[in-house]
N, CA, C and O of each residue as an XYZ file, in Angstrom:
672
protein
N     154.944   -222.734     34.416
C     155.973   -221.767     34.086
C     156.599   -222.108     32.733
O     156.998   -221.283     31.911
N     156.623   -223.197     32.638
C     157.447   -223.871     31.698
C     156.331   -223.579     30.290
O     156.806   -222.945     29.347
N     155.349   -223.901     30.230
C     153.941   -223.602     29.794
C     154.000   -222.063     28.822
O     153.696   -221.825     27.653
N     154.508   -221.264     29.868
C     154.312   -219.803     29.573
C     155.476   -219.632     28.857
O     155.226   -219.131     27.761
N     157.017   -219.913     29.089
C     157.813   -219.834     28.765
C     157.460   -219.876     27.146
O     157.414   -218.870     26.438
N     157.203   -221.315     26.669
C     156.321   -222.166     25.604
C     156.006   -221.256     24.611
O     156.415   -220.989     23.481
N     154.766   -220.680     25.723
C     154.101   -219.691     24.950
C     154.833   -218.494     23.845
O     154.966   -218.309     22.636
N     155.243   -217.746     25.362
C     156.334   -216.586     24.602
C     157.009   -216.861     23.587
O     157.004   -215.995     22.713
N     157.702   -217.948     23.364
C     158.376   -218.226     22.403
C     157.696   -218.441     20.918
O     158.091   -218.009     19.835
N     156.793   -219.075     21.156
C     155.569   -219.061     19.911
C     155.225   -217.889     19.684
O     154.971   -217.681     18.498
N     155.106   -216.951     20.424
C     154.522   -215.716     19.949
C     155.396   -214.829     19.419
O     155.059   -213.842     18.765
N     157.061   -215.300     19.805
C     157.889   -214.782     19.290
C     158.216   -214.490     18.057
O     158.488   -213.418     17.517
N     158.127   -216.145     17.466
C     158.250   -217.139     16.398
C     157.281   -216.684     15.320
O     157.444   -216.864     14.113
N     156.455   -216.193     15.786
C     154.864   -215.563     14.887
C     155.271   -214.259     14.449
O     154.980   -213.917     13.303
N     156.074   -213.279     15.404
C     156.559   -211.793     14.728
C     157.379   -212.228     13.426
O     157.794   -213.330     13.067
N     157.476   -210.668     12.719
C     158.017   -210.524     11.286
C     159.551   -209.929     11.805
O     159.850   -209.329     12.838
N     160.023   -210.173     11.144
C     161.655   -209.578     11.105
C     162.075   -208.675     11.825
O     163.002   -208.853     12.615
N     161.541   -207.697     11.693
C     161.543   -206.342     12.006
C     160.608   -205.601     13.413
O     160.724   -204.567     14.070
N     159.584   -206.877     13.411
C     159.225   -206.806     15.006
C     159.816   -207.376     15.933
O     159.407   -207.049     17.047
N     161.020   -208.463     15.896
C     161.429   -208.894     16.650
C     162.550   -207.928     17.110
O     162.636   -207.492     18.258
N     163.255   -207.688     16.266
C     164.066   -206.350     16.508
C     163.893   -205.382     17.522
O     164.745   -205.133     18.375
N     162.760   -204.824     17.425
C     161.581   -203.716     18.047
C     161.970   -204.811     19.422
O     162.978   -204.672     20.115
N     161.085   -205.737     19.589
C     161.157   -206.147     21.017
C     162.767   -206.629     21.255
O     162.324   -207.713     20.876
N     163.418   -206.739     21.372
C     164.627   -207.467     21.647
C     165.072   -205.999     21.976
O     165.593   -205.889     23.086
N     164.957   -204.671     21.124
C     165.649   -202.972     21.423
C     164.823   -202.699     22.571
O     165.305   -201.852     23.323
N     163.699   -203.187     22.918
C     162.918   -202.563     24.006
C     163.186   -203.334     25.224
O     163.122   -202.906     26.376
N     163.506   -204.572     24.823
C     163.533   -205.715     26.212
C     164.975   -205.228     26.627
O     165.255   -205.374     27.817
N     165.979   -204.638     25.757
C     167.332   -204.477     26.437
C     167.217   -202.956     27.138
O     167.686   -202.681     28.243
N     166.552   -202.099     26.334
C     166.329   -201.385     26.903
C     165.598   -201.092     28.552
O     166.006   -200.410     29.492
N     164.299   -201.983     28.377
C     164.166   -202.242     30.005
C     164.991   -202.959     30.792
O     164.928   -202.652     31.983
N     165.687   -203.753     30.526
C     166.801   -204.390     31.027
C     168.047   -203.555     31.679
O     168.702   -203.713     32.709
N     168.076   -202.730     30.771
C     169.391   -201.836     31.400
C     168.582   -200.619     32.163
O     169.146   -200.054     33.100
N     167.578   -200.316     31.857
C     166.505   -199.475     32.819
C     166.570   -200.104     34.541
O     166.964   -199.446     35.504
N     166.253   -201.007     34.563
C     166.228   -201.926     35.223
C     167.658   -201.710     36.103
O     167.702   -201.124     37.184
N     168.649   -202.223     35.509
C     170.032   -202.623     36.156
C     170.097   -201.614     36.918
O     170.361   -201.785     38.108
N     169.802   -199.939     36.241
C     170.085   -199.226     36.793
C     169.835   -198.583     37.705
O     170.634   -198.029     38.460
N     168.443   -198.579     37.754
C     167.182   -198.322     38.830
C     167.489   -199.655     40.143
O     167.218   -199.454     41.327
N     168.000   -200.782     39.703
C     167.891   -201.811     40.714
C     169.331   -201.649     41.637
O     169.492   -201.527     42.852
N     170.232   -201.701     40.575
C     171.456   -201.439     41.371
C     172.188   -200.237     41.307
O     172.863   -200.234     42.336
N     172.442   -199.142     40.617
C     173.562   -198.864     40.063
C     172.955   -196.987     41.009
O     173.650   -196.139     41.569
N     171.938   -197.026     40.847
C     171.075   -195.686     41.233
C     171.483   -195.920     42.709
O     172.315   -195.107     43.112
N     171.084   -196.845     43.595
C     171.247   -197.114     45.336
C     172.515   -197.278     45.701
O     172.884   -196.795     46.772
N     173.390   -197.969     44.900
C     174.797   -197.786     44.895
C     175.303   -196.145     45.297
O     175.582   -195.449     46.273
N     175.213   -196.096     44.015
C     176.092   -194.804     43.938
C     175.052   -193.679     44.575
O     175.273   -192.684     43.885
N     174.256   -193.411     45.328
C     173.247   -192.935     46.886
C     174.165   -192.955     47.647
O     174.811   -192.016     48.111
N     174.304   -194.583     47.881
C     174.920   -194.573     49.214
C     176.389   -194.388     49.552
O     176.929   -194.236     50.647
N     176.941   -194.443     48.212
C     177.906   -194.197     48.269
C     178.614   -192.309     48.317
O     179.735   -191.922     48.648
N     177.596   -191.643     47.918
C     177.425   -190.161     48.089
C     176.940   -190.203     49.298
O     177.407   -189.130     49.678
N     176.213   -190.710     50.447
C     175.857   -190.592     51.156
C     176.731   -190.664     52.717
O     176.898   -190.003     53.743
N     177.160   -192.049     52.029
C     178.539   -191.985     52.836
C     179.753   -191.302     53.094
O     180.485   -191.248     54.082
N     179.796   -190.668     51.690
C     181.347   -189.530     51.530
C     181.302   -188.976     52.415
O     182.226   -188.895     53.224
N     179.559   -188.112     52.574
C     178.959   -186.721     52.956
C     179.654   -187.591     54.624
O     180.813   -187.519     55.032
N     178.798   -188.143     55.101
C     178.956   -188.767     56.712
C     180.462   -188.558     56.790
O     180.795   -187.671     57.575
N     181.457   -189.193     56.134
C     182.527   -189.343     56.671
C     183.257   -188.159     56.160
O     184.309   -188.160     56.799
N     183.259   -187.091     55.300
C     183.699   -185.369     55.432
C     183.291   -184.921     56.675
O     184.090   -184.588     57.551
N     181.955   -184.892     56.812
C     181.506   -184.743     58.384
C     182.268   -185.020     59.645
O     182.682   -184.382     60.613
N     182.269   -186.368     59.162
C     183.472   -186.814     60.951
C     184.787   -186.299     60.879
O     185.387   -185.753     61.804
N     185.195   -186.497     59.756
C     186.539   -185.729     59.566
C     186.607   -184.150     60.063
O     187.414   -183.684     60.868
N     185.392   -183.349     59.270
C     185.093   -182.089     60.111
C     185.641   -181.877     61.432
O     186.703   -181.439     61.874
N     184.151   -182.509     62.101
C     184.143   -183.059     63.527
C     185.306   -183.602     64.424
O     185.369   -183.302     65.617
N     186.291   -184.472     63.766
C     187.414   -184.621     64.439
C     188.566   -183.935     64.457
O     189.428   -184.128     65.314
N     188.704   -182.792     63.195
C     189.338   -181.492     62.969
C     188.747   -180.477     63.900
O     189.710   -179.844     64.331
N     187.815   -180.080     64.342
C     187.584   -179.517     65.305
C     187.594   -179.945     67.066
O     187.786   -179.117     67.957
N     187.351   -181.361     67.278
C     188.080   -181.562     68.608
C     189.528   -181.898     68.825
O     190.050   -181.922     69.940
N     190.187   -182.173     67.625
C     191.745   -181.721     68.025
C     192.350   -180.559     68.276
O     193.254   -180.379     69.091
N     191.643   -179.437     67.282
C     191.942   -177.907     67.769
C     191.565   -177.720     69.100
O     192.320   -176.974     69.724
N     190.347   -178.309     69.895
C     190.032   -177.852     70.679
C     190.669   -178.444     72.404
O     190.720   -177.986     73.545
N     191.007   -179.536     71.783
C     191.778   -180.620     72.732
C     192.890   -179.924     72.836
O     193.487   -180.142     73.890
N     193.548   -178.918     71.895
C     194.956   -178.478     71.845
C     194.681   -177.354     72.789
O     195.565   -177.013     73.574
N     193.316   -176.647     72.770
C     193.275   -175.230     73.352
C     193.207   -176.196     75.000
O     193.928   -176.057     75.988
N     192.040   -177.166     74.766
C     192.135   -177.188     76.278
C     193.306   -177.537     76.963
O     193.330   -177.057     78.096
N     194.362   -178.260     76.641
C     195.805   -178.430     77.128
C     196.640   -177.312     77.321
O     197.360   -177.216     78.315
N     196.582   -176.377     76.345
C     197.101   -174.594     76.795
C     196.207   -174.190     77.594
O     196.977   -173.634     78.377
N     194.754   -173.941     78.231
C     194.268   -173.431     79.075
C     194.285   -174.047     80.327
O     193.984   -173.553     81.413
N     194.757   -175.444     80.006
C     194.786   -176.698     81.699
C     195.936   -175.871     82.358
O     195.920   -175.301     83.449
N     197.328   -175.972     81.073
C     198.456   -175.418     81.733
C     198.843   -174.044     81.855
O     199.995   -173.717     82.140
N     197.982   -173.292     81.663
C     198.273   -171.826     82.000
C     197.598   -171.878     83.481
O     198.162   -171.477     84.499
N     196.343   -172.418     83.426
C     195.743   -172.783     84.921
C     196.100   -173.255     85.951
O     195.682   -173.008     87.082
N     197.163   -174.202     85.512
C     198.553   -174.840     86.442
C     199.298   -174.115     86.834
O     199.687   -173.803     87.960
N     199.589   -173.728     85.547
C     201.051   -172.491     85.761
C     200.228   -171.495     87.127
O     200.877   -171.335     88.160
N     199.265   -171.080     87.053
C     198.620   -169.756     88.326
C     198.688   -170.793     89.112
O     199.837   -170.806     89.553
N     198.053   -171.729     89.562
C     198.035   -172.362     90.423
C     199.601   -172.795     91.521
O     199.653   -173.022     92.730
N     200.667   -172.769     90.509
C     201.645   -173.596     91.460
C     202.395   -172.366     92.191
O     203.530   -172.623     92.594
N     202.086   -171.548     92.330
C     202.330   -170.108     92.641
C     202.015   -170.584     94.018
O     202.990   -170.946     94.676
N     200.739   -170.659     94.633
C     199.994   -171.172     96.033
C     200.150   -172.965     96.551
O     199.793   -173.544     97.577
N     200.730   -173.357     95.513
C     200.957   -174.501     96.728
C     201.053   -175.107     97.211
O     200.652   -176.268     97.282
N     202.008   -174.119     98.045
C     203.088   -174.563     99.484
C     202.350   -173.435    100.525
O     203.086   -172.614    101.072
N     200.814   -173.404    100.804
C     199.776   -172.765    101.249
C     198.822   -173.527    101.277
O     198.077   -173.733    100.319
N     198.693   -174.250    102.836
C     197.504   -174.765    102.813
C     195.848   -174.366    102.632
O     195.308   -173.284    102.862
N     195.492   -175.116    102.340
C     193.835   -175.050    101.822
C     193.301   -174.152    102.638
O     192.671   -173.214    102.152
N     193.441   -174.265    103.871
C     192.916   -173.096    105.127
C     193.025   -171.413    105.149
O     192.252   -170.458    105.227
N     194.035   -171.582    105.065
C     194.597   -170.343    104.280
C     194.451   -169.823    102.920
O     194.013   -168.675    102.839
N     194.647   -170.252    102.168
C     193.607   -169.938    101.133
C     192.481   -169.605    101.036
O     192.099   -168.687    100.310
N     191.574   -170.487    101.950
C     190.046   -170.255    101.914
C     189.980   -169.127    102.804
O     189.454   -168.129    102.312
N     190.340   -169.046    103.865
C     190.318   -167.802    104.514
C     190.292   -166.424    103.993
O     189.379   -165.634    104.232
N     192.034   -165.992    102.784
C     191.976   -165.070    101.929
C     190.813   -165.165    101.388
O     190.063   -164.270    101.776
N     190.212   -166.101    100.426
C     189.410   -166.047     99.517
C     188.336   -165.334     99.728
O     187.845   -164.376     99.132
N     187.922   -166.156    101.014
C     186.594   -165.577    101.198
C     185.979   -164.008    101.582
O     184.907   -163.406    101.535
N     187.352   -163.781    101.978
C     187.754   -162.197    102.546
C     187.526   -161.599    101.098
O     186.567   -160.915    100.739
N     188.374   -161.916    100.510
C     188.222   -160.788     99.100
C     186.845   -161.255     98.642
O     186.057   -160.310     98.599
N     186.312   -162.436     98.283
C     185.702   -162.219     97.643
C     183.783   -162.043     98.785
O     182.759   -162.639     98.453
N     183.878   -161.262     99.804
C     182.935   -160.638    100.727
C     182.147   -161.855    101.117
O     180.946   -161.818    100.848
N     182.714   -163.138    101.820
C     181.894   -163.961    101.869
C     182.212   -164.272    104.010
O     181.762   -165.078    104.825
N     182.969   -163.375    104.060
C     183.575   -163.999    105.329
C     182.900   -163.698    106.534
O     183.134   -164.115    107.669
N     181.970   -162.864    106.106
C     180.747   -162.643    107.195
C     180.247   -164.050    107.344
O     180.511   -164.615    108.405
N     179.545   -164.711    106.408
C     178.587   -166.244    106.238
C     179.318   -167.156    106.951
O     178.756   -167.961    107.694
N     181.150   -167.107    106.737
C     182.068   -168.105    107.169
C     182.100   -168.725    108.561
O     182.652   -168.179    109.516
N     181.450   -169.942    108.618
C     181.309   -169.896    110.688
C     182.205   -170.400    111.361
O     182.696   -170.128    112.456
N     182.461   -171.514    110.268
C     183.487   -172.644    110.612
C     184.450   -172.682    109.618
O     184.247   -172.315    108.461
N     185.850   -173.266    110.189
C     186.653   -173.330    108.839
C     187.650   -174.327    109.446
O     188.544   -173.590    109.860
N     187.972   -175.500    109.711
C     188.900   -176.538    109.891
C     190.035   -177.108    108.935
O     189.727   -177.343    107.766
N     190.691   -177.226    109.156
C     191.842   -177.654    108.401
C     191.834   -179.044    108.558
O     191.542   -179.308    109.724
N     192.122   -180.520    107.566
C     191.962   -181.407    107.593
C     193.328   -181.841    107.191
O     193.877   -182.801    107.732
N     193.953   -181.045    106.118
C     195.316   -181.237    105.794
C     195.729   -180.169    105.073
O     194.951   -179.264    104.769
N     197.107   -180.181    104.707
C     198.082   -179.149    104.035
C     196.432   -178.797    102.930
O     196.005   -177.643    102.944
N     195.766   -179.752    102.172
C     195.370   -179.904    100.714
C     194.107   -179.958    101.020
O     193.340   -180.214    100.092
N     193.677   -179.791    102.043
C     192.068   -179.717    102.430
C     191.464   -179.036    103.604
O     192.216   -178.446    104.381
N     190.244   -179.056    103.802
C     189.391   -178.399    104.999
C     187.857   -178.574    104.712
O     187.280   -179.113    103.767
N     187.380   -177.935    105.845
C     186.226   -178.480    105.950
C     185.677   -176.840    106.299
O     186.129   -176.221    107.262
N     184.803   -176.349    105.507
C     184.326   -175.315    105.817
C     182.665   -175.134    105.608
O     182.006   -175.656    104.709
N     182.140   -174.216    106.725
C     180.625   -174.063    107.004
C     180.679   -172.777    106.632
O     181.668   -172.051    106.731
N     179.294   -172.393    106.069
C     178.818   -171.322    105.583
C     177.447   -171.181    105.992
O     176.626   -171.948    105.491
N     177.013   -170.177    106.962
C     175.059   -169.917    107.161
C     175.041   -169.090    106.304
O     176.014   -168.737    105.638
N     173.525   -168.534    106.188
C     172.910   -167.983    105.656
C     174.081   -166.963    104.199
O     174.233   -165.742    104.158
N     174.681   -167.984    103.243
C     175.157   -167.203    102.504
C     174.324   -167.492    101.326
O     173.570   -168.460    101.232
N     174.559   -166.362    100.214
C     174.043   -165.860     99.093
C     174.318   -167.348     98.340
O     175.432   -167.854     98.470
N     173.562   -167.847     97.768
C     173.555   -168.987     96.312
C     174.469   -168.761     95.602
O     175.408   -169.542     95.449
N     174.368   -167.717     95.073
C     174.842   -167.357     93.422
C     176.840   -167.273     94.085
O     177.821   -167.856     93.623
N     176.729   -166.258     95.334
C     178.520   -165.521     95.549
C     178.744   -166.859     96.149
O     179.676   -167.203     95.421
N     178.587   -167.727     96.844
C     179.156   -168.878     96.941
C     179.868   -169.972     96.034
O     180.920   -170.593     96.179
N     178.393   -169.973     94.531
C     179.074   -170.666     93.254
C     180.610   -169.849     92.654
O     181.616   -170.272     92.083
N     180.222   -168.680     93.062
C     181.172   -167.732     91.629
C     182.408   -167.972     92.655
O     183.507   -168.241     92.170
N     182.246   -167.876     94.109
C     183.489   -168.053     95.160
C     184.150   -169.178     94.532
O     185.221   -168.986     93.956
N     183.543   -170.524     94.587
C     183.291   -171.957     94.525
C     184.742   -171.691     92.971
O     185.949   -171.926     93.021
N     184.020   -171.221     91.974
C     184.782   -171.139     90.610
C     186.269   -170.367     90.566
O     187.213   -170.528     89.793
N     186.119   -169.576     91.563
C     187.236   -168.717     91.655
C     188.553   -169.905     92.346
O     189.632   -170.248     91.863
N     187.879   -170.282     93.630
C     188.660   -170.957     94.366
C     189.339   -172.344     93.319
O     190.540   -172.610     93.301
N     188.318   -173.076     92.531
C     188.625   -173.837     91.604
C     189.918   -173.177     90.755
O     191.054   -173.470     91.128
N     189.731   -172.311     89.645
C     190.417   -171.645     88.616
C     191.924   -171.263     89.181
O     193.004   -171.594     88.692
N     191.617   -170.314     90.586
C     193.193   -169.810     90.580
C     193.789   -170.712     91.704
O     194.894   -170.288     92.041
N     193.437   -171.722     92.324
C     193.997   -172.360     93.114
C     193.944   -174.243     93.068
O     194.509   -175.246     93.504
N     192.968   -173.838     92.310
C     192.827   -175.710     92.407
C     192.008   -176.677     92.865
O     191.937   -177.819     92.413
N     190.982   -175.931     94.348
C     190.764   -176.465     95.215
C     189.349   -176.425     94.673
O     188.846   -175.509     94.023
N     188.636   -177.873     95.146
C     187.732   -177.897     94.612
C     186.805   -178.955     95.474
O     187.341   -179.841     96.138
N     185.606   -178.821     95.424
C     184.797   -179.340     96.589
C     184.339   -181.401     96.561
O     183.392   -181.918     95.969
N     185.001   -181.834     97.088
C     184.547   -183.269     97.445
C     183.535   -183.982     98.214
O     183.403   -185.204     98.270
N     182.953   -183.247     98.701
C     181.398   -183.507     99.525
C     180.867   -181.959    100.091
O     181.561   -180.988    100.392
N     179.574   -182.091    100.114
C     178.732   -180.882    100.130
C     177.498   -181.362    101.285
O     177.145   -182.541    101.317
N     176.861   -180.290    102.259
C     175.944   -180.931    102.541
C     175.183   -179.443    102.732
O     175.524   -178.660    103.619
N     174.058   -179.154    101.733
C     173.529   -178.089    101.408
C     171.679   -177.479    101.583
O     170.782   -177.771    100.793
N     171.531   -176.607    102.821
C     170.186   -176.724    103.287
C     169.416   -175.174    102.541
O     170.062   -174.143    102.351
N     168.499   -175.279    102.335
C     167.573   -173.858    102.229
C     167.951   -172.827    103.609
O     168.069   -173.367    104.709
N     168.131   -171.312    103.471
C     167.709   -170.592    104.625
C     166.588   -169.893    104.149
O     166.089   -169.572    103.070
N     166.299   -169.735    105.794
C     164.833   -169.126    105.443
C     164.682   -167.814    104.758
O     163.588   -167.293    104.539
N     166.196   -167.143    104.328
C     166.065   -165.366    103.650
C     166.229   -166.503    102.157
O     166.799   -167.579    101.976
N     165.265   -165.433    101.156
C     165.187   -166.146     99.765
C     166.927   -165.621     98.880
O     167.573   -164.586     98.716
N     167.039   -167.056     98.535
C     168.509   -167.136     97.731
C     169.318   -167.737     98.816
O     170.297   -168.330     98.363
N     169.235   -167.766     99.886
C     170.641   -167.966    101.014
C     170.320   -169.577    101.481
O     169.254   -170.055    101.868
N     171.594   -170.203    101.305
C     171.650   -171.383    101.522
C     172.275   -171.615    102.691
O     172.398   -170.455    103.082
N     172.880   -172.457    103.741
C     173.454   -173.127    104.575
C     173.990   -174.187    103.968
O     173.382   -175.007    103.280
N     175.553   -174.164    104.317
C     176.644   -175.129    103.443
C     177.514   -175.740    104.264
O     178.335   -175.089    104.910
N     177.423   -177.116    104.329
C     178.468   -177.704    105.010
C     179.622   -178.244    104.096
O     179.048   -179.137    103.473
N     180.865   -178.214    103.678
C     181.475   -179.116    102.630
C     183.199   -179.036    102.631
O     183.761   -177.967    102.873
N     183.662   -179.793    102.452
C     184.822   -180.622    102.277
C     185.241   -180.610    100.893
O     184.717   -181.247     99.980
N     186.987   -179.232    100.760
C     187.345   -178.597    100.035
C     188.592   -179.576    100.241
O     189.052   -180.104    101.253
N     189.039   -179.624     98.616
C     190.803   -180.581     98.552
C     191.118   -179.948     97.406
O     190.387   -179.725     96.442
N     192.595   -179.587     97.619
C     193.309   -179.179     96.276
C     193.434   -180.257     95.232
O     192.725   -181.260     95.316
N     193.990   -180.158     94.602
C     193.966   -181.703     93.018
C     195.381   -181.592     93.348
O     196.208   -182.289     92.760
């Protein structure tokens, strides 16, 4: 290495005035080619790269605070309907419910477990009017299902439902 070093320098030593110039403008020139391509180019990448990411999250966290705000006005408007019913146990409720919403034919069983719960059976009812029942009973009252025990009937779509309803 040391050898080569040697060398270069002799060959340096051998240029005229005006060629050394030439190389010394070209060697700085690759030199700062260099700096820039090595560091200064990946730098400032990643550093654009990063802005972009973190405008993004900022985005992103500007939009789940708006939305955190809506869901706290829609929890408590949902409350607000809800405290209307209750001082009406779960039984009663489910009973209305199922009446309006045409399910009370399927209804076989319906037990009361407490003020805030029950235990209700359903044969051969429809899939789909059970869920949308299921959502209704959730939304305007509260009550919402804590164990399920759910069989095929033999008419297509109609399930057999055993399950255990509690207000929140």
């Amino acid at each position: 290495m040391i050898k080569q070093l040697h060398d270069v320098q002799h060959w340096y030593q051998g240029l005229q005035a005006r060629e050394r110039q030439l190389v010394l403008a070209a060697s700085a020139l690759v030199i700062i080619t260099l700096l820039y391509l090595i560091i200064w180019e990946p730098v400032h990448k990643g550093v654009e790269e990063q802005t972009q990411k973190y405008e993004s999250q900022l985005d992103i966290l500007q939009w789940m605070q708006s939305a955190a705000v809506e869901v706290r006005k829609l929890k408590d408007s949902g409350a607000a309907k809800r405290t209307g019913n209750s001082s009406q146990p779960v039984s009663l409720l489910v009973e209305k419910s199922t009446t309006t919403a045409g399910l009370k034919p399927y209804l076989t069983k319906l037990e009361s477990t407490t003020d805030k719960g029950a235990r209700v059976t359903f044969d051969a009812v429809s899939f789909d009017q059970l869920l949308l029942w299921l959502g209704t009973v959730q939304t305007q009252y509260g009550i919402s299902v804590t164990s399920a025990n759910i069989d095929r009937d033999d008419k297509p779509g109609a399930i057999n439902a055993r399950m255990t309803l509690n207000r929140d």
